[in-house]
Each structure stands twice: as structure tokens, then as C-alpha cells.
N, C-alpha and C positions, 0 to 999 in steps of 0.2 A: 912065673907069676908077674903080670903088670901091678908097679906103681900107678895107685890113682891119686889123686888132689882135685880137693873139694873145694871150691869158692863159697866166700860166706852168702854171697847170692842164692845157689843151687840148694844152701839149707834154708835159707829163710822160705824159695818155692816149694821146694819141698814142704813142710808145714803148713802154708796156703793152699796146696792144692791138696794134700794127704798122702802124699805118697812116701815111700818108705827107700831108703837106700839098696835095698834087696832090688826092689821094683825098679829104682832108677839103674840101677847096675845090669839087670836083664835084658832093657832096651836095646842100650849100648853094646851087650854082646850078645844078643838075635833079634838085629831089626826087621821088619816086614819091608821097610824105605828107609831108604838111605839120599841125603840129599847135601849139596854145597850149603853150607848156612849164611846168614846174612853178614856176619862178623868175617874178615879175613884169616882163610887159613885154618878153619874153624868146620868140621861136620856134624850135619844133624841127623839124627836116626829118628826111628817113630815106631809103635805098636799098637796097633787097636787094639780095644779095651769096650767092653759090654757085647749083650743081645741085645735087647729091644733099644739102649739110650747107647750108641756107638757115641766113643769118644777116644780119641786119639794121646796118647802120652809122648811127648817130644825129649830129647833129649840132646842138650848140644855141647858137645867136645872138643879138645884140641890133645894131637896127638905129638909129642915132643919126641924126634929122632934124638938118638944120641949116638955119638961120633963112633967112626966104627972100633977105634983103640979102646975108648972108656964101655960101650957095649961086650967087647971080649971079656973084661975083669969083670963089669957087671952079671956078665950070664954064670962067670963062674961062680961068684958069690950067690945071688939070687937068680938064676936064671931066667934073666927080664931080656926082652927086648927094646922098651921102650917105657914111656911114663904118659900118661892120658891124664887129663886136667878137663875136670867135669864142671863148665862155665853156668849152666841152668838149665832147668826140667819146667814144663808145663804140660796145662792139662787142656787142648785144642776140643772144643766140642763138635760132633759131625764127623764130615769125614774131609780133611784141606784138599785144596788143589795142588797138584803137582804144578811144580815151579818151573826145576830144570828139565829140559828135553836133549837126553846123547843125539850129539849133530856128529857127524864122520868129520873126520881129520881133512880130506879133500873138498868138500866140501867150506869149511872152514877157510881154508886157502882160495875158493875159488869166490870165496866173500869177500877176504879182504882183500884179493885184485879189485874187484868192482868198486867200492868201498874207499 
């Protein structure tokens, strides 16, 4: 079982937009997209939402490793891997555009020669 932690943020959007902690927790574990978020260090998931009025529900996280000695005691106590800290939820209307596009690793390289 993951520890999660709530930002007082993510409740108060929560409330604004209507969505329920059931709902923002679904995102997070089966997103449709998966994307780098704007904040460092930080990933954002998404799921469409409606027929006819498509609207996208966002959700963005940060996942906290923990070291691999305090993870052994941890798994034995709780069986956790790790702790997810849920930053804020919105409710995108439409459908967004994709931001990041996967570039190959060689390619990359062969950028910042030029570059």
C-alpha cells in the first residue's frame, strides 16, 4: 500500500471543480497520458471524462523514493514502496495538446553536438 499526502491546494481544487478523492486517486493509478509537468520533478496523468462535453481531469504528483535501508523496514511494516504527494487536480475542458514528444537518446546527443 502507497502513502499518499494531500496538499491543501489539491482539496480546495478539488471542491472547485467537484471532483471526489475516489476520482482524483483513479487518475493517478490508470491514466490514459502520462506527461513531465510544469513544476520540477513533478508528473502529471490525465483521463477523459464525458460523451458528448469531453473534458479532461488532470492530476499532478510527486513521487518520493525512499532510501533503499528505510524502504526494507518500511515494506515490512507496511508494505510500501514509496510515498506520492498529490500537488493538484483540474478539470481541462476539450481535449489538450500533447506537450512532450519521446526524442531517442542518439538523437539527443546528436543535438547537443550541433547545439
Amino acid at each position: 500500500m502507497e502513502k499518499i499526502t494531500w496538499t491543501k491546494h489539491v482539496q480546495e481544487k478539488m471542491k472547485f471543480y467537484g471532483l471526489s478523492a475516489q476520482r482524483v486517486g483513479r487518475v493517478w493509478r490508470h491514466p490514459e497520458r502520462v506527461e513531465e509537468a510544469v513544476a520540477p520533478g513533478c508528473v502529471a496523468a490525465m483521463q477523459t471524462v464525458g460523451n458528448k462535453r469531453k473534458t479532461e481531469i488532470w492530476v499532478m504528483y510527486k513521487e518520493k523514493k525512499i532510501s533503499h535501508q528505510a524502504s526494507h523496514k518500511i515494506n515490512n511494516l507496511l508494505d510500501s514502496t514509496g510515498e506520492k504527494k498529490i500537488i493538484t487536480a483540474w478539470r481541462y475542458p476539450g481535449t489538450s495538446p500533447k506537450r512532450q514528444v519521446p526524442i531517442p537518446e542518439d538523437i539527443l546527443d546528436e543535438l547537443g553536438d550541433i547545439i
